[in-house]
N, C-alpha and C positions, 0 to 999 in steps of 0.2 A: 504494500500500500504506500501510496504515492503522499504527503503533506504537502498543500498548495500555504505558503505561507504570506506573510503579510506582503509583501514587495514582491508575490507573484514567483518566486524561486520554487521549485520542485525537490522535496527532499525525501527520504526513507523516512517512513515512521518508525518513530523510536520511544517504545513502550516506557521507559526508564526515564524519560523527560516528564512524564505524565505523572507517574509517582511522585519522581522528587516535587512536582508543584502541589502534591494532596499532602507530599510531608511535611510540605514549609507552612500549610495551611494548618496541620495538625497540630504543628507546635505553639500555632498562636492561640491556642484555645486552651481550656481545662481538661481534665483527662478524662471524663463521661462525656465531652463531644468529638472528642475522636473517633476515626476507622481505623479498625486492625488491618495487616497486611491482606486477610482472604479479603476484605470486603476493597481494598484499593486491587486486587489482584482482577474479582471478579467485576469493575468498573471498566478496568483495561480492557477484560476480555468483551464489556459489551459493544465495545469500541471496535476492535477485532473482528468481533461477527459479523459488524456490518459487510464485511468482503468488498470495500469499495477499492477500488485502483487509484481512485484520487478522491482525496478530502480535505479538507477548509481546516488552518487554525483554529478557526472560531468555532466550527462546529463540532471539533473536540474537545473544547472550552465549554460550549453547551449543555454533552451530553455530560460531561463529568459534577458540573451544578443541577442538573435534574437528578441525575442519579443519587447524589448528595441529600438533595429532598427527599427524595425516595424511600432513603435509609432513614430517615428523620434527624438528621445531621445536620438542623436548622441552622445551629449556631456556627459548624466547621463551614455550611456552602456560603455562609454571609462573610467569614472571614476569607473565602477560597474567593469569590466575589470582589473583596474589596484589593485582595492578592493582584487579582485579574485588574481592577481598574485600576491601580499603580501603576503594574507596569503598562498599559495606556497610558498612562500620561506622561511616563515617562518616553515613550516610543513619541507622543504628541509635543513634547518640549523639542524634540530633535529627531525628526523622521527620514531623514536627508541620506544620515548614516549607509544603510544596506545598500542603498539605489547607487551611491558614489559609490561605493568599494567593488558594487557588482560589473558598471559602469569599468574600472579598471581593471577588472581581473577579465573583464570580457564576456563576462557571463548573463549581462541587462538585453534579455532578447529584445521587450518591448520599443525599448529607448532604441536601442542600433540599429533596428530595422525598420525606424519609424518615416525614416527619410531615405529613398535610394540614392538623393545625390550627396549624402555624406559617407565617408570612410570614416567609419566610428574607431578606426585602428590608428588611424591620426593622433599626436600632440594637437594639434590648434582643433581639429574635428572634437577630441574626447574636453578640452577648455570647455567648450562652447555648451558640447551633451551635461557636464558636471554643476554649471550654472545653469544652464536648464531646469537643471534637480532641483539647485536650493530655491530656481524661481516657482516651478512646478510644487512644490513645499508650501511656499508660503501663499502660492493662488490658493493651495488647501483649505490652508488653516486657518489663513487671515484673509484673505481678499474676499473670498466668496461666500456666500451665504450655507452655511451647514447645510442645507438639503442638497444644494446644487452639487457640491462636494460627495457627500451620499449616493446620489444618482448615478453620478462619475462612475463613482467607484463601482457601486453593484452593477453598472453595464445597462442603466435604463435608458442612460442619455453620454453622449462623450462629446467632453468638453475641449475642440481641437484646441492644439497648440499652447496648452496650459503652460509650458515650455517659456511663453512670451510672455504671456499677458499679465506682468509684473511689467513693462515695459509698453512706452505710449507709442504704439506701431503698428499698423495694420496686415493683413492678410495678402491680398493679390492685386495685379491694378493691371492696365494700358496705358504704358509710360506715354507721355505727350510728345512723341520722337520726333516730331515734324517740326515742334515749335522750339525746341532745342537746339536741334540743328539750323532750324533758319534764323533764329533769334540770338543765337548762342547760351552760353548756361556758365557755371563756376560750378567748378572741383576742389575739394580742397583749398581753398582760399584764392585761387587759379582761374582768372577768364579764359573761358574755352569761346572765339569766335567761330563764326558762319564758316564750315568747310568752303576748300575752292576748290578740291577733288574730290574725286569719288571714293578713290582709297583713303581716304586721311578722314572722307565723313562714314566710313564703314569702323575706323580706328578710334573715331569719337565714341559711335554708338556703341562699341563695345566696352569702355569707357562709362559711358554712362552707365549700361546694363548691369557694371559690374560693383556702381557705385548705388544704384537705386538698390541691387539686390540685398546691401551688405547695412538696408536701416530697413527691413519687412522682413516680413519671415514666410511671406507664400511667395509664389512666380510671377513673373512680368514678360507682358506681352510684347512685343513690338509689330508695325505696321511697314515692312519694306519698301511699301511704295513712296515712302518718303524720300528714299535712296534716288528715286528717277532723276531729281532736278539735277543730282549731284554728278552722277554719270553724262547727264549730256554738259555741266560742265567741263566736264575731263573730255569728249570729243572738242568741245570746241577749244578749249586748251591746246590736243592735239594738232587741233585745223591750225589754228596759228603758228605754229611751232614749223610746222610741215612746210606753211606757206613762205614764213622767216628765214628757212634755210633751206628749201628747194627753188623759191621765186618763180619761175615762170617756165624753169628749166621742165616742167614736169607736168605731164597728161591730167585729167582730172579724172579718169579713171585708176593712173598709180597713185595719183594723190589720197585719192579714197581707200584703197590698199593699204595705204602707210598706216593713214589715222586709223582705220579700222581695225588692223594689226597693233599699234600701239593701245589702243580701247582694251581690244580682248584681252591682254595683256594686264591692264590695271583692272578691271573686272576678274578677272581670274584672281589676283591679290587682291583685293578687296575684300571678296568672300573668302575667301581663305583665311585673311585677317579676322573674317567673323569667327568663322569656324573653330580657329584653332584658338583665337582668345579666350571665346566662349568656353573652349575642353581645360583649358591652363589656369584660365586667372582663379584665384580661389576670394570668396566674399570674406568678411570678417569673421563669420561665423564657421567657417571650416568648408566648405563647400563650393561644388561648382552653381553659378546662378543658373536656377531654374526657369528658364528662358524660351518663350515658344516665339517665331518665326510667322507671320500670316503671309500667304502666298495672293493676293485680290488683286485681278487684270480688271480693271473697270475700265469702260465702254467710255467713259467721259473724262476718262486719266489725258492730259498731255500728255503725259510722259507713259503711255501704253505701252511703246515700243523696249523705253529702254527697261521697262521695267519686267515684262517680257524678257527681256537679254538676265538681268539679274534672275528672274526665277529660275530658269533655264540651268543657269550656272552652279546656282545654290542646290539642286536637286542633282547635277552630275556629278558636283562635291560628294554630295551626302552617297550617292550611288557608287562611288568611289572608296568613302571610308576614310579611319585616320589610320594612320601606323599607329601598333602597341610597341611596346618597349622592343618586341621581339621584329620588329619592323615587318608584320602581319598587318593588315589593312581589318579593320574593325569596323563595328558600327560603333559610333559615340552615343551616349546619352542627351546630350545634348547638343544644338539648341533641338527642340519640338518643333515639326514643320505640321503647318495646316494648310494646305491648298483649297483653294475653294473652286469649286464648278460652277459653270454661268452658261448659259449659250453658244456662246464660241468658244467655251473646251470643254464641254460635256459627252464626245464621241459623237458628235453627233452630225459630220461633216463643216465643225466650227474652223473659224478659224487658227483658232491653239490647240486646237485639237491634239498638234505632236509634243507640245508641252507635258499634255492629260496624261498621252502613251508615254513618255519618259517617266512622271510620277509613278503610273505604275508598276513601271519597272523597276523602283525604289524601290516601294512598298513592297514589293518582292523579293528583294535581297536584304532589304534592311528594316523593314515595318513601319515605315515613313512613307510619305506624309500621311497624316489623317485628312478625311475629307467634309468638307462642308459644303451642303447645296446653296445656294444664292435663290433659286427658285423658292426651297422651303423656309431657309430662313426670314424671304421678303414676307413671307404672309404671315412668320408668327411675329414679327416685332415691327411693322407697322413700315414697311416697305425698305429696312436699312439689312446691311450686311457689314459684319462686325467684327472681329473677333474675340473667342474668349479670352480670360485673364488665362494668367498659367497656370491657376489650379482649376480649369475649363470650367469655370464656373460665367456666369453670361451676368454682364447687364441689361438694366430695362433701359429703355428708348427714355432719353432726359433733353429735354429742349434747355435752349439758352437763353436771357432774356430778348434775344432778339428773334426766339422760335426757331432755330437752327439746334437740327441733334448732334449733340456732342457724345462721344464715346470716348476717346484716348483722353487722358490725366483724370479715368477716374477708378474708384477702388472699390474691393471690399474687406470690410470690417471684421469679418470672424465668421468662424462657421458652430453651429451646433449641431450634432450628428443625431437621431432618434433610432432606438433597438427597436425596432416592427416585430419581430421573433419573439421577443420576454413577452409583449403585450400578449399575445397568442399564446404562450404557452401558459400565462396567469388566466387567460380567460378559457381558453379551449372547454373546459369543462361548463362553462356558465352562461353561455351563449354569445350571442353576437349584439346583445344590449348591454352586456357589461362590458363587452369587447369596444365599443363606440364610447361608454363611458370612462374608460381606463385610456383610450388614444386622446380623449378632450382632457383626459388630465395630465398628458404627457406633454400632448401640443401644450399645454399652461407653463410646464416647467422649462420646456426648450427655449418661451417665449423672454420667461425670467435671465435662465441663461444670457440668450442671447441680448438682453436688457445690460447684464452685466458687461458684457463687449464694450455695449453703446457707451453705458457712464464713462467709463475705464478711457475712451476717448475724449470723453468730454474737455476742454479745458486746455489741451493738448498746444502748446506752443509752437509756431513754425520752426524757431531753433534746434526741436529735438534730431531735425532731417532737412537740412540747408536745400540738399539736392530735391528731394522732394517738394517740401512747400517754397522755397523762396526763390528756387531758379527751374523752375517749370514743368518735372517730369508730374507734378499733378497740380499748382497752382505756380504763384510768382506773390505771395505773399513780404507784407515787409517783416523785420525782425520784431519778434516779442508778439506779434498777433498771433489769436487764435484758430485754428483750425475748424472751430466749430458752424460754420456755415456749410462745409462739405459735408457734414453727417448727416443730414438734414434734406426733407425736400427731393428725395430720390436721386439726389447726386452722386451716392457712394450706396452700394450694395448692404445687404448684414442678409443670411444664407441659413435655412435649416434643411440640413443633410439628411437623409434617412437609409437603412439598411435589411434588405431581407423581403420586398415584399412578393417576393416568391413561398418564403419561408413560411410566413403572414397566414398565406392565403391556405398553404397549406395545411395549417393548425383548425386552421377556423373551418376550411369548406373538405378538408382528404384532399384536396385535386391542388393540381398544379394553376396558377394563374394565366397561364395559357388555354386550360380547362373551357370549355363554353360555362361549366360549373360553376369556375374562379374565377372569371373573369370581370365577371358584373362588380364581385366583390371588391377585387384589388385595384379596381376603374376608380373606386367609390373612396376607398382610403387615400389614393392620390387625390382624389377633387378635394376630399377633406382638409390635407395637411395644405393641400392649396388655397384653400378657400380662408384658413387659418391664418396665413401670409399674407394673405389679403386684406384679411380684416387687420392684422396690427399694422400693416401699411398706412390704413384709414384711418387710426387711435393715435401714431405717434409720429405721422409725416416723414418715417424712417421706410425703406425700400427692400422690404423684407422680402426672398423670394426661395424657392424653393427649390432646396440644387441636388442633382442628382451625381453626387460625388464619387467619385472613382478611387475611394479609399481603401485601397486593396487591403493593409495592416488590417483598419478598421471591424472588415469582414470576418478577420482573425478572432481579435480581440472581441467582439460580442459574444461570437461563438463559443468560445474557450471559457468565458464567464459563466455565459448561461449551460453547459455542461457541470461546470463545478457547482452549480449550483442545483441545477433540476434533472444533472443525470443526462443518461444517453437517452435519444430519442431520434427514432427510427426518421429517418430522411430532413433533420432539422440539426440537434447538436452533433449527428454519430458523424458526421461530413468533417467537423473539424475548421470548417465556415461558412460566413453565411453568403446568400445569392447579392451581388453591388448593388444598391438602389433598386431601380425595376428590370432589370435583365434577367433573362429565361436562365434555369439553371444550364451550369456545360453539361450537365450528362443528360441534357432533352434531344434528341433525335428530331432536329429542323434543319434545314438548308437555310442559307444567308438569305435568298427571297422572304422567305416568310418569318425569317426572326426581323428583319426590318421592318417590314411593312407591320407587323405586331406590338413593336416596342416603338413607333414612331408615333401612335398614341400618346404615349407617356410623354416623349418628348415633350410635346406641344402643353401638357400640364407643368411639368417640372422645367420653366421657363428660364430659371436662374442657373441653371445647370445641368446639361444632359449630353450622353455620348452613348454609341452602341456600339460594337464589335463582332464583328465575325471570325472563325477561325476556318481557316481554307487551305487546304495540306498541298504540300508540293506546289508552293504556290512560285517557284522561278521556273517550274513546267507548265503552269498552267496560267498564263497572263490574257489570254482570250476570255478564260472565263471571268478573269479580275477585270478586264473593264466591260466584263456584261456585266458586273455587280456593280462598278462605279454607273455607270448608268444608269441603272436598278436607284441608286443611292440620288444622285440628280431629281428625279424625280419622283420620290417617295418620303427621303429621311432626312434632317436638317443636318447631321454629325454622327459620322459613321467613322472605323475605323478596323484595318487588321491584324489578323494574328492567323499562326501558322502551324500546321506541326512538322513542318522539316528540320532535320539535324541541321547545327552547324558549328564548328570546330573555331572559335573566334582566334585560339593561338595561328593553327596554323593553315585555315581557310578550309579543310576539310568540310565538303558538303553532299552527307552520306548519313546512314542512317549508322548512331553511335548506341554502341551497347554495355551491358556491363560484363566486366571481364568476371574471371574465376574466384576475384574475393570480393565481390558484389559493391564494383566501386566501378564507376561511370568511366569510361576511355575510350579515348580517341583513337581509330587505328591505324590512321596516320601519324598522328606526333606523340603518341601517349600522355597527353594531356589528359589529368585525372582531376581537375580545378574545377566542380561543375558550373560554380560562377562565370568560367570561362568555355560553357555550351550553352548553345542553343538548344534543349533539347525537350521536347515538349508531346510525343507523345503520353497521353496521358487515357486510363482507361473508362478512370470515372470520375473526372474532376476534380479529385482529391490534390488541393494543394499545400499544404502544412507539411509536417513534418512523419515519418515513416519507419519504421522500424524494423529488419528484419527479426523472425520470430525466435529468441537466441537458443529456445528449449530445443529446434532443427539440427544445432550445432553451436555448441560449447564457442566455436572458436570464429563464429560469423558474428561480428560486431560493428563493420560499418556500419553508418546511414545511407537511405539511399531512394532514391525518389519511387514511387509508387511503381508494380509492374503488372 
């Protein structure tokens, strides 16, 4: 038997811990309210019988004070009681403790895996996770209101990024890249003016990217097409240059040669300069900026052409790869490309149409770019096309006082995550009137939460973030003003996240929410939790909305709560996690047609934040079929994206199907790459993604780990 202790660590139960805390309790009493050794012997054993694999500190704490009553040991369970709330309090004077030391020894699953673009094995990465801690502490103890804290804790609700919010900083944005670069902006005490290149305004923005990233704590967007003015600067640069030292000697057909040749040349370094700043520079916080890319050819862009040239570029890059140490070409984590479909590059005999086919072919080798329709998204936000922040979370259409919609410099606030699965399995037994009454009182407490966000900004001075508010990537405020006009008035986002409503539906109706059965229902909890946003949108003038988050840990962590809590439960906790927002479980039997066109419902309610994905096997064999699905995708679903189950060997480019060798440890048979961090490798049989164990009673001497078979 497994003890889940306080700080979440997994230890051997150890019968002899138990005693010693019934003997330190015995001694504080007289000697008629003591137990004798049979009666602490047979308390352990009723402890024992329960045969659980895993069980709660506390609910060995439990069972040891009932039993105590039991015995009529009034006097030793009030002193064994008061034993217990010492050390509380003492644990509560300084809780910090376990989390840091686990944090160093390497052992804090929840903490290091809670972000993939930190190496939690880092000095400056492990700085950043360790004050985390003492921040994450005191949001506990002191910041937050006791229930909200409770909630956290028991997995009703998850309070993202408790990590920050001891610090006045917000979430995600759409840096104001345009007005930056043509306006210029200050770094460091540093005027950074208006590029006059293309390269040198690719070196700024990455610059700025990596200066916004390092006072937020979610992703930032940027809008490339900013770039265009900057590039046809550099032609006309070149024209001059061409014309200054060739004169007259020269054809205007070689002439266009030259400059064209010199262009492609700073264009190629340019993005290069994105690319590889963006994998190098590290934020303050130990990390690469989490940074997504929007790919949008508009039809009324001046600069369509060269911006066109730049997407082109950025997608051959990315199709290319970086070298790893081993000078193996990779894909990077970052930056995030979003390509967006429109008309003329939807396959549709458009004009960019061989733009669309090279994305493809990314997305085929490297799972890049995600795609956005332009068609769906003009109909759900009021005829704009946008991009999301970097935690794809979406804003609402915000006019200006001059009635012009603005998107880029603005943010959101925080997100609160709601567990859809606990509600279902507290009510499953009691129908679907306590089940509506227990979500109204969940949506109450997310509402508080997230209340908590709002204040926590309140008040908030443009000095805490120069680069933010006072030199343009979200205002141009002066020194010492307040920030609180952006919170306000749907300017800035605040996000309730939810999880499982696959899971949900399952509790409540047997069926999957795919079910014609489940469907009506899980339709119903989405209009709810929406309809819930809406109203505190109309109570506090704050732009509450509803985001469908991509919190993969997340999915983790409820599950693993509610297990410890309420036990295995057939096609809910026994998975190990739960289903993201509204997506179909992996192990349903649907083709990419019909999981789009099914989940793009939900879209259109969870306005604040939504993405779907498909997983499409052998997908650098099969690109025919990938842009019948982007097509599919154009005309169906606003934000689509894929995944694959082909090997791939990222040391040493091996692209083949990789197995596990003779001590049941994942290798490459090319390079014998045994790093699984470093495969692609994703067949998987039943979605089980967590952690796996071979069964060691097979063989004494089989003890890797080792992904599901």
């Amino acid at each position: 038997m497994k003890v889940i202790k306080r700080d979440g660590a997994s230890v051997d139960f150890d019968r002899s811990k138990i005693i010693l805390a019934i003997q330190k309790a015995n001694q504080a009493v007289e000697e008629e309210h003591r137990v004798n050794p049979a009666q602490m012997e047979a308390i352990v054993q009723s402890i024992e019988g329960r045969k659980k694999s895993r069980i709660l500190v506390e609910d060995i704490q439990d069972v040891v004070e009932q039993k105590l009553m039991e015995l009529g040991k009034y006097v030793l369970a009030k002193a064994y009681i008061i034993y217990r709330y010492t050390r509380a309090l003492v644990r509560k004077a300084n809780t910090t403790d376990d989390s840091i030391l686990s944090l160093i020894r390497h052992a804090n699953k929840d903490v290091m895996e809670e972000n993939s673009n930190k190496n939690a094995l880092t000095a400056a990465t492990q700085r950043d996770l360790i004050a985390g801690e003492v921040s994450r502490d005191l949001t506990r103890r002191v910041l937050l209101p006791e229930k909200i804290s409770k909630a956290h804790d028991e997995g009703a609700i998850h309070f993202h990024d408790s990590d920050y919010f001891i610090q006045p900083i917000f979430n995600c944005c759409l840096i104001n890249i345009g007005d930056m670069l043509d306006n210029g902006t200050v770094m460091n005490g540093k005027l950074i003016e208006s590029p006059k290149s293309f390269q040198v305004a690719c070196t700024v923005m990455t610059q700025i990217i990596a200066s916004v990233a390092s006072n937020q704590y979610g992703g930032q967007s940027v809008d490339i097409s900013h770039l265009g003015p900057y590039l046809r600067r550099s032609y006309e640069k070149f024209s001059g240059l061409v014309d200054r030292e060739a004169g007259e000697g020269i054809t205007e057909e070689a002439r266009e040669a030259v400059v064209n040749s010199l262009l492609r040349g700073e264009l190629r370094s340019g993005v290069q300069t994105i690319q590889y700043q963006i994998n190098t520079l590290m934020t303050t916080n130990g990390q690469s900026p989490f940074v997504t890319l929007f790919m949008n050819l508009r039809e009324d862009d001046p600069y369509i052409e060269e911006n066109a040239l730049i997407i082109e570029e950025i997608i051959r890059q990315r199709l290319q790869g970086i070298k790893n140490e081993k000078g193996v070409y990779v894909t990077p984590a970052f930056p995030k490309l979003i390509y967006v479909l429109d008309e003329h590059n939807c396959l549709k005999g458009g004009r960019y149409d061989y733009l669309t086919k090279l994305a493809v072919q990314c997305s085929a080798k490297r799972l890049y770019p995600d795609y956005i329709s332009a068609k769906k998204m003009r109909e759900n936000y009021e005829g704009n096309v946008y991009s999301c922040m970097g935690c794809r979370s979406f804003l609402n259409p915000w006019r200006d006082a001059d009635g012009q919609f603005k998107f880029e410099g603005r943010f959101n606030q925080g997100v609160v995550s709601l567990n859809l699965p606990q509600i279902g399995i507290l009510c499953r037994e009691k129908g679907e009137e306590a089940f509506w009454k227990m979500l109204d009182e969940r949506l109450e407490l997310c509402f508080e939460a997230l209340m908590c966000r709002h204040e926590a900004l309140k008040g908030t001075r443009s000095d805490v973030s120069p680069v933010h508010w006072q030199y343009g990537a979200i205002a141009r405020l002066d020194k010492g003003e307040t920030i609180d006009k952006y919170l306000l008035n749907g300017y800035s986002t605040i996000s309730l996240g939810y999880i499982g409503l696959y899971e949900v539906t399952k509790l409540m109706k047997g069926v999957s929410h795919t079910d014609p059965a489940g469907e009506p229902f899980a339709v119903e909890i989405m209009k709810r939790m929406r309809a819930a946003a809406d109203k505190w949108r109309q109570q506090t003038s704050i732009a509450f909305g509803l985001y469908g988050t991509p919190a993969e840990s997340l999915c983790y962590r409820f599950a693993r709560v509610d297990k410890e809590r309420f036990g295995t439960i057939e096609d809910v906790t026994d998975k190990g996690y739960y289903t993201n927002s509204y997506h179909v479980d992996v192990r349903e039997p649907i083709d990419a047609f019909s999981k789009f066109t099914f989940e793009s419902q939900f879209q259109t309610i969870s306005s604040s934040g939504a993405i779907s994905y498909v997983e499409i096997p052998n997908m650098r064999h099969n690109l025919d079929a990938l842009e019948d699905v982007v097509r599919f995708i154009y005309d169906n679903i606003q934000y689509a994206e894929f995944n694959t189950k082909s090997d791939y060997c990222h040391v040493c480019g091996f692209d083949g199907e990789i197995m596990v060798n003779e001590d049941f440890e994942w290798e490459c048979p090319q390079c014998h790459n045994k790093d699984h961090a470093k495969m692609n490798v994703t067949r998987r049989t039943c979605g089980y993604l967590g952690e796996n164990f071979w069964n060691v009673g097979k063989t004494k001497e089989i003890k890797a780990r080792v992904l599901h078979l």
